[in-house]
C-alpha positions as CSV (number, residue, x, y, z in Angstrom):
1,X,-12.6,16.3,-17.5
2,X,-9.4,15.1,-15.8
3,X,-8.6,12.0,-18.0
4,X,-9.6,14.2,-21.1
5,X,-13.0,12.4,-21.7
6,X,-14.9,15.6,-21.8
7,X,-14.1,19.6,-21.9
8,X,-15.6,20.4,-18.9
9,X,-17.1,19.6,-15.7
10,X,-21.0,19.7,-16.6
11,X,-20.5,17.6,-19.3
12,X,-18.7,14.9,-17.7
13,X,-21.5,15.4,-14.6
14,X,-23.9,14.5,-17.4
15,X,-22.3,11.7,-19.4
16,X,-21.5,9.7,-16.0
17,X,-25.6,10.5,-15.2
18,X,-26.2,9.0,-18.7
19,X,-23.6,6.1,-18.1
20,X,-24.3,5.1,-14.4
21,X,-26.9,7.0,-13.1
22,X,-26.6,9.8,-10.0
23,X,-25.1,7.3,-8.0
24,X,-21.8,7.1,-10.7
25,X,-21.5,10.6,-9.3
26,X,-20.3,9.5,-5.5
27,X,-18.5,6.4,-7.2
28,X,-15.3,7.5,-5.5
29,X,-16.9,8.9,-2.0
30,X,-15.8,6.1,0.2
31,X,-11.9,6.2,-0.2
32,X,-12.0,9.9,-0.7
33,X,-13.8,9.9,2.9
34,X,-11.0,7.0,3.7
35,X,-8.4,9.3,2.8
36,X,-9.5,12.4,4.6
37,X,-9.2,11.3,8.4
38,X,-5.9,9.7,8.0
39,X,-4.9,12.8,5.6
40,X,-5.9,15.0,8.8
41,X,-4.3,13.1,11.1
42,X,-1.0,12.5,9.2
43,X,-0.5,16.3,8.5
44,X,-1.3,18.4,11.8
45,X,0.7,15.3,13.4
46,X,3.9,15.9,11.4
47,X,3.4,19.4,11.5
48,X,2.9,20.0,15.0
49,X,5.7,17.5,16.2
50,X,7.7,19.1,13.6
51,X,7.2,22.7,14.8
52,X,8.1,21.4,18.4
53,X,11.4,20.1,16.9
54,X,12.3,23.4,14.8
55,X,11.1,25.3,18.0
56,X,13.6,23.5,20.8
57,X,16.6,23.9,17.9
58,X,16.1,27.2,17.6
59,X,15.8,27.3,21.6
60,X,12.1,28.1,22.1
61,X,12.0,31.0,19.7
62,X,8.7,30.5,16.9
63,X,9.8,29.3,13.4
64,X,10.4,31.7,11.0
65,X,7.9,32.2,7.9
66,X,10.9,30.3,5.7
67,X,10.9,27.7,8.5
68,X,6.9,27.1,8.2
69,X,6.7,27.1,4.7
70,X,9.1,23.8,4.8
71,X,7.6,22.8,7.7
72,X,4.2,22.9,6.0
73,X,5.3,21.4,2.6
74,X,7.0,18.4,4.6
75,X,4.0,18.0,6.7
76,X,1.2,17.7,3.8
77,X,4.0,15.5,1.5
78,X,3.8,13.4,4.6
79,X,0.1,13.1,4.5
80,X,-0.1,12.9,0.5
81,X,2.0,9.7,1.0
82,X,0.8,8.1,4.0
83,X,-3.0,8.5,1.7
84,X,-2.1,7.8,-1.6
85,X,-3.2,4.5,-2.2
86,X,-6.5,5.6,-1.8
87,X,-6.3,8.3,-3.7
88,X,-5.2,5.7,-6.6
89,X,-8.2,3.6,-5.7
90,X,-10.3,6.7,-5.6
91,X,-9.4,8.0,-9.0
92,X,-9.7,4.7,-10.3
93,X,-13.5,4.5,-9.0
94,X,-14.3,7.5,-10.6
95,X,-12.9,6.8,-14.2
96,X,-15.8,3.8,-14.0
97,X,-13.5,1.3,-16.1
98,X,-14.3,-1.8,-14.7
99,X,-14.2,-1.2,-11.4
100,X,-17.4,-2.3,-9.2
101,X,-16.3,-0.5,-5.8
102,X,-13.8,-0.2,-3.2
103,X,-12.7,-3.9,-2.2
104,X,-13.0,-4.8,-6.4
105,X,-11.0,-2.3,-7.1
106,X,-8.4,-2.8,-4.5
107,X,-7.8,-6.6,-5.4
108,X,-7.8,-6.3,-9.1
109,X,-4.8,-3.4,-8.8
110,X,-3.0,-5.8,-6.0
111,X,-4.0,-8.7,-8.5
112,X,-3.0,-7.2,-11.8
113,X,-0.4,-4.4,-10.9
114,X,1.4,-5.1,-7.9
115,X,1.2,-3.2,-4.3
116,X,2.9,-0.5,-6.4
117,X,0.7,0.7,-8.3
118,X,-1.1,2.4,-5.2
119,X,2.0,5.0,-5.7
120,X,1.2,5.7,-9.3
121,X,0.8,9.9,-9.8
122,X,2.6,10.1,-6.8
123,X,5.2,12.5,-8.0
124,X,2.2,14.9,-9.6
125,X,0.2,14.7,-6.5
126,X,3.3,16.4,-4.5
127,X,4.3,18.6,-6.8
128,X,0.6,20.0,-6.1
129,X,0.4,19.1,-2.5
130,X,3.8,20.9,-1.2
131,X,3.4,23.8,-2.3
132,X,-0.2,23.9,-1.5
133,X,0.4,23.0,2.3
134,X,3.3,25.2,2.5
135,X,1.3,28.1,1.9
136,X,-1.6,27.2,4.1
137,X,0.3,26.9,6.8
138,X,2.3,29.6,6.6
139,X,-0.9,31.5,6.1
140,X,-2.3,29.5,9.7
141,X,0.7,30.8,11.7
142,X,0.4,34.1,10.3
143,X,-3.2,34.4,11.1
144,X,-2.5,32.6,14.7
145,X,0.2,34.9,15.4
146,X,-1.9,38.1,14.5
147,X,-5.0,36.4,16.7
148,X,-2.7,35.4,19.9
149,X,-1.2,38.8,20.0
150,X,-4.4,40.8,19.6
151,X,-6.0,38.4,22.7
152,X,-2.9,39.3,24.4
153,X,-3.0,42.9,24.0
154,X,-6.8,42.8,25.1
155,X,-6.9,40.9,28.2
156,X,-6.6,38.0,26.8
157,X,-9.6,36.3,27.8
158,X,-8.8,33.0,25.4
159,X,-5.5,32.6,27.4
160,X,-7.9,33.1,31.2
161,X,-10.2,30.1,29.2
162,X,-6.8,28.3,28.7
163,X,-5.8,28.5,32.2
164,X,-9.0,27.5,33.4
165,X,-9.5,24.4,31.5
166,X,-5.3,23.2,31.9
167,X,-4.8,24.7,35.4
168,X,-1.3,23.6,36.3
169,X,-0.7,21.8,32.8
170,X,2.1,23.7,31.4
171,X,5.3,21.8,31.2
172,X,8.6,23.0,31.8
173,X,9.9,21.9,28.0
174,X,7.3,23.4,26.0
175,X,7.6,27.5,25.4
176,X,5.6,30.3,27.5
177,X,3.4,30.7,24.4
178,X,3.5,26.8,23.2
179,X,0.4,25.4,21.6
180,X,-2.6,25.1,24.2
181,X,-4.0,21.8,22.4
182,X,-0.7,20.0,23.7
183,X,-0.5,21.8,27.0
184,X,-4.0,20.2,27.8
185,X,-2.9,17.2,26.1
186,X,-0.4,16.5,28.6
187,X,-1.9,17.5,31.5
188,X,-4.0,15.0,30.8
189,X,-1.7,12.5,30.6
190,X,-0.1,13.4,33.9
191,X,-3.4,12.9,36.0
192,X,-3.6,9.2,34.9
């Protein structure tokens, strides 16, 4: 349906059934399951080494909702570009146009179009992603926000498990109420 070939899903489903069989259906899986780890790791990365910078500029204090929303955007265009040559190779699988799999397809682009091809629909593919990531994680802090200061209000027995489990772990540079993924993360690092 994306390229136009049919008007709607089910009948694309059931022309690439006709065409290639069920298996044309997963003809993209492996680079979209290449894509999603690094996607992953790319974005809460930049976002969460991002937040720490916007947080010590603004001395300690949590970004604003402005601040997250760029924060956000800049974290998943960050992602979107780090992954976007599989994407290309991805889309390419599924369109089924001479393409055999993922190391074909990936030496004919390199042979016939050049390394830069694997940017091709880059531009499109932000102009959906930044906004989109923006949003989410503006939507993330406000719902973390909202949980921390309910636990707080209650006793807080997710900040007792914190302590617990990071017991003397909190370092000086990070904020009373800094991310306790990266307070265990370091305490970690200083027992080694």
């Amino acid at each position: 349906a994306q390229m136009g070939l049919t008007k709607n899903p089910f009948g694309m489903a059931a022309a690439i059934v006709k065409k290639r069989g069920v298996a044309g259906l997963y003809a993209g899986l492996p680079p979209a399951l290449l894509r999603l780890a690094p996607n992953a790791a790319v974005q809460w990365t930049v976002y969460e080494n991002t937040s720490l910078m916007v947080k010590r500029w603004i001395n300690g204090k949590e970004p604003s909702t402005t601040q997250n929303f760029i924060i956000g955007g800049i974290s998943g265009s960050a992602a979107a570009l780090a992954t976007q040559p599989f994407d290309v190779i991805k889309t390419r699988l599924h369109t089924g146009v001479g393409y055999s799999g993922l190391l074909q397809c990936t030496q004919r682009i390199i042979k016939e179009e050049g390394c830069k091809a694997f940017m091709k629909g880059a531009v499109p593919r932000l102009l959906l992603v930044f906004p989109n990531s923006a949003i989410f994680y503006c939507t993330f802090q406000f719902a973390r926000s909202a949980l921390y200061s309910e636990s707080n209000s209650a006793g807080s027995i997710t900040e007792s498990a914190e302590n617990a489990n990071c017991a003397n772990s909190i370092q000086p540079e990070l904020p009373a109420n800094g991310n306790a993924f990266y307070r265990c993360l370091e305490s970690l690092g200083n027992t080694r």
